[in-house]
C-alpha positions in Angstrom: 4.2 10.4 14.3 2.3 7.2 15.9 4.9 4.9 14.5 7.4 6.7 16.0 6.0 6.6 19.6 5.0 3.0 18.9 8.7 1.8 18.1 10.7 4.4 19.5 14.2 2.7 18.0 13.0 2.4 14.5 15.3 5.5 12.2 12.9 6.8 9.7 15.1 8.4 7.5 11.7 10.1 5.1 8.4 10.1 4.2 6.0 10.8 1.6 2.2 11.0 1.0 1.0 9.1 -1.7 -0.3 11.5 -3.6 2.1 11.7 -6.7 2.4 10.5 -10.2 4.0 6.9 -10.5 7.0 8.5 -13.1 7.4 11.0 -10.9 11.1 10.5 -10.7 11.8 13.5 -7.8 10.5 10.5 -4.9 12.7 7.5 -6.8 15.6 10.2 -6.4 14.6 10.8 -2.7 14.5 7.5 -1.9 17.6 6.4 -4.0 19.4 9.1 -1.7 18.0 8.3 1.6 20.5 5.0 1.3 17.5 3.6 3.2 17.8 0.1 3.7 13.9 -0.6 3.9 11.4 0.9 1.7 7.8 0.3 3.1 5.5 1.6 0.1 2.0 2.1 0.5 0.2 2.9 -2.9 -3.3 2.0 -4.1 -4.3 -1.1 -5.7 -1.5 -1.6 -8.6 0.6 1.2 -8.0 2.2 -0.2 -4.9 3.7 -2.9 -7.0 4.4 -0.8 -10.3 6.3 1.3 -8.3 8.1 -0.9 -6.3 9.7 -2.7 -9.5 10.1 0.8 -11.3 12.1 1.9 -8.3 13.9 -1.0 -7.0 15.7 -1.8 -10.1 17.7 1.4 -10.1 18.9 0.5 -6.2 22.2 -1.3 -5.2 20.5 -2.6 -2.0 17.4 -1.8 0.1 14.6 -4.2 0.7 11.0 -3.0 -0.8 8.3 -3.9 0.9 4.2 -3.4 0.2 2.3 -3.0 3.0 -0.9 -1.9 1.5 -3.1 0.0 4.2 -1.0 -1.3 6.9 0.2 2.5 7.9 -3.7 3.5 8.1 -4.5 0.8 10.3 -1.2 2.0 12.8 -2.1 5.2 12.7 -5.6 4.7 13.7 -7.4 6.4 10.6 -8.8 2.7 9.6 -9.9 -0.5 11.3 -8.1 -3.6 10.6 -10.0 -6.2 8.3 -12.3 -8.5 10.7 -11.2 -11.9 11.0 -13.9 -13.5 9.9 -13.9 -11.4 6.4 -10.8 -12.7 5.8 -11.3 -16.3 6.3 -14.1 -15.8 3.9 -11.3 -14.8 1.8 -13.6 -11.4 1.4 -11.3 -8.8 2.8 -11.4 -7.1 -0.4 -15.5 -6.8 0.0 -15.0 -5.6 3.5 -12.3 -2.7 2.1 -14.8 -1.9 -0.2 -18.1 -1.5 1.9 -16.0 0.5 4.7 -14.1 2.7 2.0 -16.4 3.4 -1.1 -13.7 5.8 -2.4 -11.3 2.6 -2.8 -13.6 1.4 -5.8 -12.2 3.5 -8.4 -8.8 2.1 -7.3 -9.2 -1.5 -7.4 -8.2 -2.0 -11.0 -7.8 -5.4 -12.1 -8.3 -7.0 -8.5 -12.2 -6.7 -8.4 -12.9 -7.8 -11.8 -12.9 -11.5 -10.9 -14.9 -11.2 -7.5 -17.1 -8.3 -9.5 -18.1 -10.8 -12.3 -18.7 -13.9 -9.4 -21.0 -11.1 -7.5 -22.7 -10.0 -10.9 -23.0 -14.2 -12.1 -20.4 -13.1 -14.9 -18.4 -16.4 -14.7 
């Protein structure tokens, strides 16, 4: 893996892709067993965070962490955000132009900028 060759020290101890059902309880178990102490989670929109509170609180220890499409951008398959989107605070418009598919995703988090673009506020 890129990550791997990137930080040669870092222990992964497993991996999934994120194609699954959030009560899918088979990855919670995995993970749970894994004794892992850092849980990077990488979901779309919502899930990340659904998940992350559905699986955490059956965990003695571990630290969750969302990093959104943080792994994509390491491993090369998607640009980082240009800086000047951001500052814009239109990172999500910027997602959205260079990944169409991620519409159907967005959920709740478009709504607001969706209805500003429309003149729906």
């Amino acid at each position: 893996m890129e990550i791997e060759r990137q930080f040669p020290k870092l222990i992964i101890v497993g991996y999934h892709h994120c194609a699954f059902e959030l009560t899918d309880t088979l990855i919670a178990e995995n993970v749970r067993r894994s004794d892992a102490d850092i849980v990077f989670v990488s979901l779309n929109g919502n899930e990340q965070e659904q998940w992350i509170a559905n699986t955490s609180a059956s965990r003695k220890k571990g630290l969750f962490i969302g990093v959104g499409e943080r792994f994509d951008i390491l491993a090369g398959k998607m640009k980082r955000v240009l800086d000047q989107w951001v500052k814009l605070n239109l990172d999500w418009l910027y997602r959205m132009l260079a990944r169409p598919s991620c519409i159907k995703h967005a959920g709740k988090g478009v709504s607001i900028p969706a209805k500003i673009i429309l003149g729906k506020v």
